[in-house]
C-alpha positions in Angstrom: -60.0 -75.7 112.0 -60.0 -72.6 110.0 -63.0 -70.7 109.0 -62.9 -70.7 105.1 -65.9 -68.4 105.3 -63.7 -66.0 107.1 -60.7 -66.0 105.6 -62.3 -65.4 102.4 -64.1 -62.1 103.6 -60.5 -61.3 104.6 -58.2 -61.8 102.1 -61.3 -60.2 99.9 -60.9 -57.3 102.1 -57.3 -57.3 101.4 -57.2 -57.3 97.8 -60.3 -54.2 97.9 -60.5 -52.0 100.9 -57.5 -52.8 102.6 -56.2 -49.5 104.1 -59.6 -47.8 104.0 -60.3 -46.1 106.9 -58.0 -48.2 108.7 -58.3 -46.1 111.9 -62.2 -45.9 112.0 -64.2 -48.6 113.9 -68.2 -48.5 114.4 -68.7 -49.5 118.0 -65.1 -50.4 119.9 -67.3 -51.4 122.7 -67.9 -55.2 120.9 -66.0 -58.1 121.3 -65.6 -60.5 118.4 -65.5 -60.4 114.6 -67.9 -57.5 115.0 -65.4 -54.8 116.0 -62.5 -56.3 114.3 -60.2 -55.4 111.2 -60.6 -58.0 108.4 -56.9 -58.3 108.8 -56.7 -59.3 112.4 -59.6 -61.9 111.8 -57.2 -63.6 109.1 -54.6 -63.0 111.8 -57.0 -65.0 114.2 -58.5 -67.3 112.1 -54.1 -68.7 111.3 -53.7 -68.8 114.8 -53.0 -72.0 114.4 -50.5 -73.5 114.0 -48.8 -70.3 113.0 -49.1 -69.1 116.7 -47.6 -72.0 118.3 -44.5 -71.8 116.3 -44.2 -68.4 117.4 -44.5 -69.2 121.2 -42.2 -71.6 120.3 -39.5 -69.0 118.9 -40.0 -66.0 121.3 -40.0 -68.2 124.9 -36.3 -69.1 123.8 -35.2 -65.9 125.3 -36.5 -63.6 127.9 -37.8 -60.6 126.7 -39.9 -62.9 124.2 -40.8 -64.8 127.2 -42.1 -61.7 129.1 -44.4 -60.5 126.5 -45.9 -63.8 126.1 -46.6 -64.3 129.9 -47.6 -60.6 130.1 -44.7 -59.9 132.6 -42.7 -56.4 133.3 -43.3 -54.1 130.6 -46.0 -56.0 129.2 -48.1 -56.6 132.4 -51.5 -55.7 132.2 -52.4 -53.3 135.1 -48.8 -51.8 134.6 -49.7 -51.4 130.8 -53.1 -49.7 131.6 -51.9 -48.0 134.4 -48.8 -46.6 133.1 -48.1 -47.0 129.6 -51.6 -46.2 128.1 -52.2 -42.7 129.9 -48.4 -41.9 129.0 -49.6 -42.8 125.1 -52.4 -40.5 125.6 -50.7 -37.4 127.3 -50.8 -35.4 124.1 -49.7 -32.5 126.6 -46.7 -34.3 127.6 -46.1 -35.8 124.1 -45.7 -32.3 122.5 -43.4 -30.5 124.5 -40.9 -33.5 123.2 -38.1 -32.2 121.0 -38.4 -33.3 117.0 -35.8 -35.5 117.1 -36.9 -37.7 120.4 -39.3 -40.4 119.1 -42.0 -39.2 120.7 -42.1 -36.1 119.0 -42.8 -38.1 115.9 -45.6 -40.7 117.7 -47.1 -37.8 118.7 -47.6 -36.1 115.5 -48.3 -39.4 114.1 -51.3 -40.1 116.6 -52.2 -36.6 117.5 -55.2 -36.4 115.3 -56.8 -39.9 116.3 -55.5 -41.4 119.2 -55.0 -44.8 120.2 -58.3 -45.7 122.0 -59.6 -47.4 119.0 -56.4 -49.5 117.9 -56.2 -50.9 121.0 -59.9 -51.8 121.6 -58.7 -54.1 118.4 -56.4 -56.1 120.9 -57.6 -59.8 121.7 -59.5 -59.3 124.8 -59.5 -61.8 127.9 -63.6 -61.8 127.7 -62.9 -63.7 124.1 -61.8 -66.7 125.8 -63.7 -69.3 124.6 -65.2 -72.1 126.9 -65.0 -75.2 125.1 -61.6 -77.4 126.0 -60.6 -75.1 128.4 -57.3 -75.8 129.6 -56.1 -75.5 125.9 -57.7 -72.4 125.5 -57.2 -70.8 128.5 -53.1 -71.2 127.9 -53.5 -70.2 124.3 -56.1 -66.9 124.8 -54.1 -65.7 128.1 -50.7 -65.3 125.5 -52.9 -64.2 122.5 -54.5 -61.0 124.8 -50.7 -60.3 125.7 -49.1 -60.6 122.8 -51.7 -58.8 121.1 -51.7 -55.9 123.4 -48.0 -55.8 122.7 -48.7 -55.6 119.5 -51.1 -53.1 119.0 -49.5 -50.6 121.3 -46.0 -51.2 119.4 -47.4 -51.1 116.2 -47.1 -46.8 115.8 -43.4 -47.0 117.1 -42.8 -48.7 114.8 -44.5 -47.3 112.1 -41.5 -44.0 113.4 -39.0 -45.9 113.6 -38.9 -47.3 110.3 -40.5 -44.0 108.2 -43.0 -46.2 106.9 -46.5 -44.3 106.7 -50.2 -45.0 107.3 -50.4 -45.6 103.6 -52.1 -48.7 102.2 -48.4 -50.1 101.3 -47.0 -48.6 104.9 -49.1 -50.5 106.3 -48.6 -53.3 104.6 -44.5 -52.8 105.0 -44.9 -52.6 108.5 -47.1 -55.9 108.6 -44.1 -57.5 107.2 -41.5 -56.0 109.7 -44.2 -57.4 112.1 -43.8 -60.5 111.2 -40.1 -60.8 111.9 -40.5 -59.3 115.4 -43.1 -61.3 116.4 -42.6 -64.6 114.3 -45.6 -64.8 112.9 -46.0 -66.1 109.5 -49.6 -64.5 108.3 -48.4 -61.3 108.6 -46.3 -61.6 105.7 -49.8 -62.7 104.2 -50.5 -58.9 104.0 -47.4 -57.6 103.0 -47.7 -59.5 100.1 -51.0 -58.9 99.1 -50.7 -55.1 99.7 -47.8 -55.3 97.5 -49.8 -57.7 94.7 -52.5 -55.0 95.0 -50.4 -51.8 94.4 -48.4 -53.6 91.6 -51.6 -54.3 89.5 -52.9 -50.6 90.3 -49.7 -49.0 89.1 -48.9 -51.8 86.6 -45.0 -51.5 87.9 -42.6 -53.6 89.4 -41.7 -51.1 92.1 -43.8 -52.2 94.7 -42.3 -55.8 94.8 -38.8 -54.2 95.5 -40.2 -52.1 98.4 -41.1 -55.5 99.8 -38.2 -57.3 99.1 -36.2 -54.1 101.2 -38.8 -54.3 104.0 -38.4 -58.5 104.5 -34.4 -57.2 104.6 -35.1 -54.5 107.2 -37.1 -56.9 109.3 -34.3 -59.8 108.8 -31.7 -57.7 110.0 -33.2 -55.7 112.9 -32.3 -56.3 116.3 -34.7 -59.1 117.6 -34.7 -56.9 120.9 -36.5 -54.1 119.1 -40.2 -56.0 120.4 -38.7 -56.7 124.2 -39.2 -52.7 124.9 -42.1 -50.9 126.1 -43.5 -48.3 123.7 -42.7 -45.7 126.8 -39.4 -46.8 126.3 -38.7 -45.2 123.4 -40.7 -41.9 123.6 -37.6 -39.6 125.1 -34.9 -41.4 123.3 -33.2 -39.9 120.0 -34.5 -41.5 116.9 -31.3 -41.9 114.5 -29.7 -43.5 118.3 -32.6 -45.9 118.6 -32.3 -47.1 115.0 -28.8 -47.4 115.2 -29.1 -49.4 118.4 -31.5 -51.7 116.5 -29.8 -52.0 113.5 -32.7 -49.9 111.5 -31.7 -49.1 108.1 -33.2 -46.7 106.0 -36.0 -47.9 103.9 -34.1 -46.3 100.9 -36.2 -48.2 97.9 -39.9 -46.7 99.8 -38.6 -43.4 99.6 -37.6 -44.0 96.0 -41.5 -45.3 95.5 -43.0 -41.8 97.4 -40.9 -39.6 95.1 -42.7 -41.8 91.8 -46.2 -41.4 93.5 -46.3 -38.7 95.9 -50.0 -38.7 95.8 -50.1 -41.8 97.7 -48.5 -40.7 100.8 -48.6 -38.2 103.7 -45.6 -39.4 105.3 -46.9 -39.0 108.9 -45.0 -40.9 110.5 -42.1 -38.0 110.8 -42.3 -34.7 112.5 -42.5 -31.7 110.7 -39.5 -29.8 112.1 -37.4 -32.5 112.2 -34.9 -32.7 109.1 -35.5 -36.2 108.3 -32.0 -37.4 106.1 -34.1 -39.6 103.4 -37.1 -37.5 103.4 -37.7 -33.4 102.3 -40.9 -32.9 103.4 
């Protein structure tokens, strides 16, 4: 049953703060509500039913399948093992050239890491007790599709230009929620574009929306069956094209209006992006 309580504080947090030191956590050593993102408690506390419909969609092919079992790429000792300290070789990640995708990860996360974004991950220690055998099958493909998650989430982030601004964010929640099939992420897309409609008083914000549901529509579905490692050598304008990426042409329409919003981090300085002039 869902916690009204906390969905409340959330969706309060939404409207208010939402984007506010999004990177910053107190203590990443706690478990629970504690140490958690207001957004990925509303995410937790809609779990249900909206997570079963989205086992239900992504064990219909095999690379859904395999993140949800926590198999091949998204196996836990090979993800700590192997993809984790390749996330966090800033060494390595710098000698990339501007145009691989790593090059932009890199000077994306270069300044704060990952640590804390993935101590945000559902954690196997958060398996509750009561009813287990229900709970044990649901927690066991919440932790991997949540490390999955978090861990994709910056590549992302790249891949489709969107920034760490409170509507890039918010943009890249709704991609999100294509990929993954998960209905209450588009919660936060659209209230991070409610909120930056009312502080702007403009329109604009609901048609960078509208273009990011299209983006996420009409991307490849096997965008989320890759490991982030995948991606870091690999050409960026090749991977979108793979994937079907198209340029989110309406968002950089909206960071020429208000170019005080935005840092635009998410593209490397000496590459020569073709919808952005930094």
């Amino acid at each position: 049953m869902w916690n009204l309580a906390k969905l409340g504080k959330s969706l309060y947090h939404l409207a208010t703060t939402y984007g506010t030191n999004a990177r910053s956590i107190d203590n990443p050593d706690l478990i629970g509500d504690e140490r958690l993102d207001h957004v990925l408690v509303l995410y937790r506390e809609l779990n249900f039913p909206f997570g079963l419909i989205s086992v239900h969609k992504q064990r219909l092919t095999k690379g859904g399948r395999d993140v949800l079992w926590g198999r091949k790429f998204n196996e836990k000792d090979y993800v700590e093992n192997e993809v984790l300290p390749k996330l966090m070789d800033f060494e390595y990640l710098s000698t990339l050239a501007p145009n691989t995708v790593g090059a932009h990860y890199y000077h994306l996360v270069k300044d704060f890491g990952i640590d804390c974004l993935y101590d945000q991950r559902f954690k196997e220690e958060e398996n509750r007790e009561d009813h287990k055998l229900y709970h044990s099958f649901s927690d066991d493909i919440r932790t991997n599709v949540s490390r999955h998650n978090l861990l994709s989430h910056d590549i992302w982030h790249v891949l489709y230009r969107y920034d760490t601004s409170v509507i890039g964010e918010g943009m890249i929640q709704t991609i999100s929620a294509y990929q993954a099939n998960f209905w209450p992420m588009h919660i936060v897309g659209f209230g991070v574009t409610l909120k930056e409609s009312i502080r702007h008083r403009s329109l604009m914000p609901w048609k960078v929306w509208k273009e990011a549901r299209k983006l996420g529509r009409e991307t490849s579905a096997e965008l989320y069956w890759r490991s982030p490692v995948w991606f870091l050598e690999r050409d960026i304008e090749e991977v979108r094209n793979e994937f079907n990426i198209k340029p989110a042409e309406v968002f950089a329409e909206y960071v020429r209006t208000y170019p005080e919003d935005f840092h635009m981090d998410t593209i490397h300085p000496q590459y020569q992006d073709t919808l952005f002039t930094l």
